[in-house]
C-alpha positions, 0 to 999 in steps of 0.5 A, a space after each residue: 312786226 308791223 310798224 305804225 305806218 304800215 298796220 293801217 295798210 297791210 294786211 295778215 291772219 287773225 290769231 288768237 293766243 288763248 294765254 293772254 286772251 289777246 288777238 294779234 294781227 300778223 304779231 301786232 296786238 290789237 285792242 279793243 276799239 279799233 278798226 278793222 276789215 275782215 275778208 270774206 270771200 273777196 269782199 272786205 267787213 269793216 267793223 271795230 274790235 269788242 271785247 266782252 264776257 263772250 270773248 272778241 267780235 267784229 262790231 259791223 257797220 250794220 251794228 251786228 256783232 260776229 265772234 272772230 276766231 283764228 285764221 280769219 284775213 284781216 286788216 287794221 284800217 281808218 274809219 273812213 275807209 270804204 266798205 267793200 271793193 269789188 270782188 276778187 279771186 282768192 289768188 288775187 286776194 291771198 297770193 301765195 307766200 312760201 319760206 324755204 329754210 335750208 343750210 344748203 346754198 345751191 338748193 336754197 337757190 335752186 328751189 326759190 327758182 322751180 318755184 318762181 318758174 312754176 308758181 310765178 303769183 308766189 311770194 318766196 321767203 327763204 332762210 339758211 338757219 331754224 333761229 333765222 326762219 323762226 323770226 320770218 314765221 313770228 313776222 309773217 303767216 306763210 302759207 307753206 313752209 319747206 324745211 330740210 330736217 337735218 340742220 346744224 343747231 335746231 333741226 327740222 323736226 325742232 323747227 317743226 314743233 316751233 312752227 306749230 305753237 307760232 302758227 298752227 294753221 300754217 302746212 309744213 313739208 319736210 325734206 329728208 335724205 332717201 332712206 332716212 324712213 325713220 325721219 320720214 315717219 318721225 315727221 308725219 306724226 310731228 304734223 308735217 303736211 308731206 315729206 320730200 327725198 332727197 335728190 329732190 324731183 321737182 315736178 313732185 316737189 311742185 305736186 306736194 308744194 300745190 297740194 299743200 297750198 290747195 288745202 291751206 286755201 281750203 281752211 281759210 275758205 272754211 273758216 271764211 264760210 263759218 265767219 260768212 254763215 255768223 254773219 248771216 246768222 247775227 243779221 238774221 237775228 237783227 232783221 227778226 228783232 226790227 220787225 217783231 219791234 215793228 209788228 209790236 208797234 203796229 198791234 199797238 197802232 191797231 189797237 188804238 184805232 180799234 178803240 178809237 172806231 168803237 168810241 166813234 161808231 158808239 155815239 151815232 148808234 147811241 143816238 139813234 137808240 135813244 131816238 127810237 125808243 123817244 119815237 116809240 113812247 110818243 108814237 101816239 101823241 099829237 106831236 109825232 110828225 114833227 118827231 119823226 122829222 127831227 128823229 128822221 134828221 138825227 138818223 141822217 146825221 148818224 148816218 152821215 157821221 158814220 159814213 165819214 167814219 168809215 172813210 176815216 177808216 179806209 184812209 187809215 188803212 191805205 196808210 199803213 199800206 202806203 196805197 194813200 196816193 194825193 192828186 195834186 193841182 194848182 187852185 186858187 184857196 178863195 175859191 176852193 174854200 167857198 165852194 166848200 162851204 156852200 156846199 157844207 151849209 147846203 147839206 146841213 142848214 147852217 147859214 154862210 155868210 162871207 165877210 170878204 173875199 180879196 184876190 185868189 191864192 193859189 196853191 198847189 193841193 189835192 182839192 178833193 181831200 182838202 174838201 174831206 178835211 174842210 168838211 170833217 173839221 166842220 162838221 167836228 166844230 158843229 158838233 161841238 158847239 152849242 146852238 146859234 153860236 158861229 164856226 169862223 174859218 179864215 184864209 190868210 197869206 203869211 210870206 209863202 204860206 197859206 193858213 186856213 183856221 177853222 175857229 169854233 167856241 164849244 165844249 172842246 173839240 177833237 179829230 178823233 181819227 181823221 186827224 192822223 189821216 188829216 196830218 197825214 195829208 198835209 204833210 205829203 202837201 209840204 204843210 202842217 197841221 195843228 190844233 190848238 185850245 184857248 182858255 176862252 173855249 175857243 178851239 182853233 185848227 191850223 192848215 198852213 199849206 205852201 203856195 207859189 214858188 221859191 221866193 228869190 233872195 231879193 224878195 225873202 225879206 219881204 216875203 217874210 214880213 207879208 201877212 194879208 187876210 184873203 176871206 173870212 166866212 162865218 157858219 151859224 149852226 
């Protein structure tokens, strides 16, 4: 019987009583909730004991459940302990452990002594009476026990059948006088592994005992291997389980891509429909150059919203397929922004107008997918707002962040698509992206990017509390 400072150490064969349907662990019972490692060819499982309907399991670290059984290698153990040493060889692992019962003193020295000398890993218990024998079998999981049949008290045929209630897995060879056949016979059909003859050969005694070690090491390779292959099994079925939830999440990602591509590629196809069937009534009438401009215009500016559109898109595929890669290098925002916006306004005639420009700001970014973003979150503002009103976009430092805002008044904007690949972007620059709306139609975007390095721990306070305002711009659409 383990005590309670040696059941977190030692270790034994799992066994399982069908009576109280309990578990026990070298005669230890064991309960519901506590740690355990179980071996597995030389490799240590470290899980904790549950109990259901479907009977005990192994609760694994990697939240897999594995129905335990008889025969299994086990030991009780902290939940800190480490997961798995390195791998070992089953003699290693499981050496050796034999009880020899006989009344007889001289071979109760003489066969702990062949054993020794020709299995020199075996452990070797051994017993003068059945009753004393029977109290080293409820303590310990020999793994072959030798027994002379004729015994005062409890012979060996009787201690044979104890043996196969205590321990049914454990190999059992009988010793029986020569020409005692009828005990011989009598043995192997109580389920003695062998019989031995008295005067006993040892190199045959050697022979039968490591015959019956061999394949005692078989069965618990078996029910290692049926434990291995439930484990495999139950990982298996978690694996397929995560990645159908994955698959479901990525159709469900699809789909509101889908929806969000058709509602964005419906608008400029819309309009250029309506265009051309205005362009077509009135292909007669005396203002048809100055149609066809605006009518030339409203195409290039579908075409355009397109374009951005199926960037959008290829971004978002990248995405999902973790090709979405950022160049980054250090530039000043003053500069960067302003090239931005001149060339916004070239291409779509609104007028820029800087209302100041301070020192450089420099930061660390991808100028090109910044100048992507800049020019969808202008272009969204654009759309959004009503004629001759202006889009503010400010550059400002707060401690060791840089914020630029994009400030529109319209009908309510927003991102669409871009802004997951928008979010995206910024977060890999270590910043972050947000939009907020205000009860007076005012629609603000927030770029808050990191620039600089660490402050030191003198200058976090100040840091803290600096705020300045590097330029603001105004775009009139």
């Amino acid at each position: 019987m383990l005590d309670e400072n040696d059941r977190h150490e030692a270790a034994g064969t799992l066994m399982y009583n069908s009576e109280w349907n309990a578990f026990a662990l070298d005669g230890y019972e064991l309960q519901c909730g506590q740690s355990m490692e179980v071996s597995v060819f030389g490799y240590w499982i470290p899980g904790q004991l549950a109990l259901d309907t479907a009977g005990w399991s192994l609760f694994t670290l990697d939240h897999v459940s594995i129905r335990l059984q008889s025969g299994l290698y086990a030991r009780l153990c902290e939940s800190s302990r480490s997961a798995l040493p390195p791998l070992l060889h089953p003699s290693q692992m499981h050496p050796p452990h034999l009880l020899i019962v006989d009344d007889d003193p001289a071979l109760l020295q003489a066969l702990p002594h062949t054993v020794s000398l020709r299995l020199p890993e075996a452990k070797v218990d051994t017993s003068s009476t059945a009753q004393r024998a029977l109290e080293l079998i409820r303590a310990h999981d020999y793994d072959t026990i030798v027994s002379d049949i004729k015994m005062p008290g409890m012979d060996g045929l009787e201690l044979l059948a104890k043996i196969h209630e205590l321990r049914p897995e454990t190999l059992t060879l009988l010793i029986t006088g020569h020409g005692d056949h009828d005990l011989a016979i009598g043995a192997l059909r109580g389920g003695a592994y062998d019989y031995i003859l008295k005067p006993i050969d040892r190199d045959y005694f050697v022979a039968a005992l490591d015959r019956a070690l061999h394949t005692r090491r078989l069965r618990r390779q078996v029910v290692e291997q049926w434990f291995a292959l439930e484990l495999h099994t139950r990982s298996l079925e978690q694996l397929v389980q995560q990645r159908t939830h994955e698959l479901v999440q990525a159709n469900a990602t699809k789909d509101q891509i889908i929806r969000v591509v058709s509602q964005e590629l419906s608008i400029p196809l819309a309009h250029l429909k309506e265009m051309t069937q205005v362009l077509s009534q009135k292909l007669e009438g005396a203002e048809v150059a100055e149609l066809v401009r605006q009518t030339l215009a409203g195409i290039e500016d579908a075409l355009r919203r397109t374009e951005v559109l199926v960037q959008e898109l290829l971004d978002t595929a990248r995405l999902e397929t973790a090709m979405f890669i950022l160049h980054r290098q250090r530039c000043d925002l003053v500069a960067l922004c302003q090239s931005i916006l001149e060339e916004y306004t070239a291409g779509t005639g609104a007028a820029l107008a800087c209302e100041r420009l301070d020192a450089p700001l420099e930061a660390e970014v991808d100028a090109d997918r910044l100048r992507q973003l800049l020019s969808t979150l202008l272009s969204n503002a654009r759309e959004h707002s009503t004629r001759g009103s202006s889009i503010t976009v400010t550059l400002q430092q707060a401690g060791n962040t840089a914020i630029i805002t994009v400030s529109d008044v319209g009908s309510g904007s927003e991102l669409g698509l871009g802004y997951h690949v928008s979010r995206h972007m910024v977060e890999q620059l270590g910043g972050r992206l947000e939009v907020q709306s205000f009860p007076d139609n005012r629609n603000t975007c927030f770029i808050m990017l990191p620039h600089g390095v660490e402050p030191t721990t003198e200058h976090t306070d100040a840091a803290k509390r600096s705020w300045s305002t590097k330029a603001v711009w105004r775009v009139t659409v």
